[in-house]
C-alpha positions, 0 to 999 in steps of 0.5 A, spaced: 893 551 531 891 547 525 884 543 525 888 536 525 891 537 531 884 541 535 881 534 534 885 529 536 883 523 539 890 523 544 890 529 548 895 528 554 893 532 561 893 538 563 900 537 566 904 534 561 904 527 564 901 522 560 896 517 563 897 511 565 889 508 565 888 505 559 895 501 559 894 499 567 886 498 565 889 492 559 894 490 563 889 488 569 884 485 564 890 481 562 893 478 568 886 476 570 885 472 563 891 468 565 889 467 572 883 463 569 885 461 564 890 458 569 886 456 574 881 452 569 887 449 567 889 446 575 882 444 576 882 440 569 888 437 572 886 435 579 880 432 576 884 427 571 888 426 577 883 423 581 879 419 576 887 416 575 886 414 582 879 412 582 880 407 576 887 404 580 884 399 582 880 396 576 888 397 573 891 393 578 885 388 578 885 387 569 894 387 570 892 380 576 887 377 571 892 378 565 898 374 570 894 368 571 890 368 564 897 367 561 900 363 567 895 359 565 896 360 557 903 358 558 901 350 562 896 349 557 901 351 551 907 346 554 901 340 555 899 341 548 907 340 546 907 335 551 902 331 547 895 333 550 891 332 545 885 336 549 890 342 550 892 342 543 884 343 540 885 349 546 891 352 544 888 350 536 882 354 538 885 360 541 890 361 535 883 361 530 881 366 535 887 370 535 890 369 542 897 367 541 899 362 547 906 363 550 910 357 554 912 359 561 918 358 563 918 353 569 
């Protein structure tokens, strides 16, 4: 036998068969990374989701308050082009500030 193969550093069993440990060892060390990771995941989610729900109603309460506030941009703007000297330094003002006022349409 020549000295390469006496010290080997992969030496089947007794029997012939080769062993299944280490392949059946990464293999499980695998499955149980990607099941953490997995689950972190599904955690991270869940706690999205409920501070999604938590903020639900501060996001209805800002969509109600941005209805009116532009109900009452638009009747403010429609006095302004009627005539209303008040509501033209309203609208005139708004405009220097950057707020664009649309006229309903009732």
């Amino acid at each position: 036998m020549t000295p390469e193969r006496r010290y080997s550093a992969r030496r089947a069993p007794a029997d012939g068969r080769q062993s299944w440990e280490l392949p059946l060892a990464i293999l499980s060390a695998a499955l149980v990374v990607a099941l953490g990771v997995e689950t972190m995941q599904l955690v991270e989610r869940w706690r999205l989701a409920e501070l999604r729900a938590a903020q639900a109603p501060q996001v209805q309460q800002a969509a109600k308050f941005r209805d009116q506030l532009q109900a009452l941009g638009g009747e403010t703007a429609r006095l302004a082009d009627g005539g209303d000297t008040a509501a033209q330094k309203i609208v005139d003002t708004m405009r220097q500030q950057g707020v664009t006022l649309k006229v309903g349409d009732k």
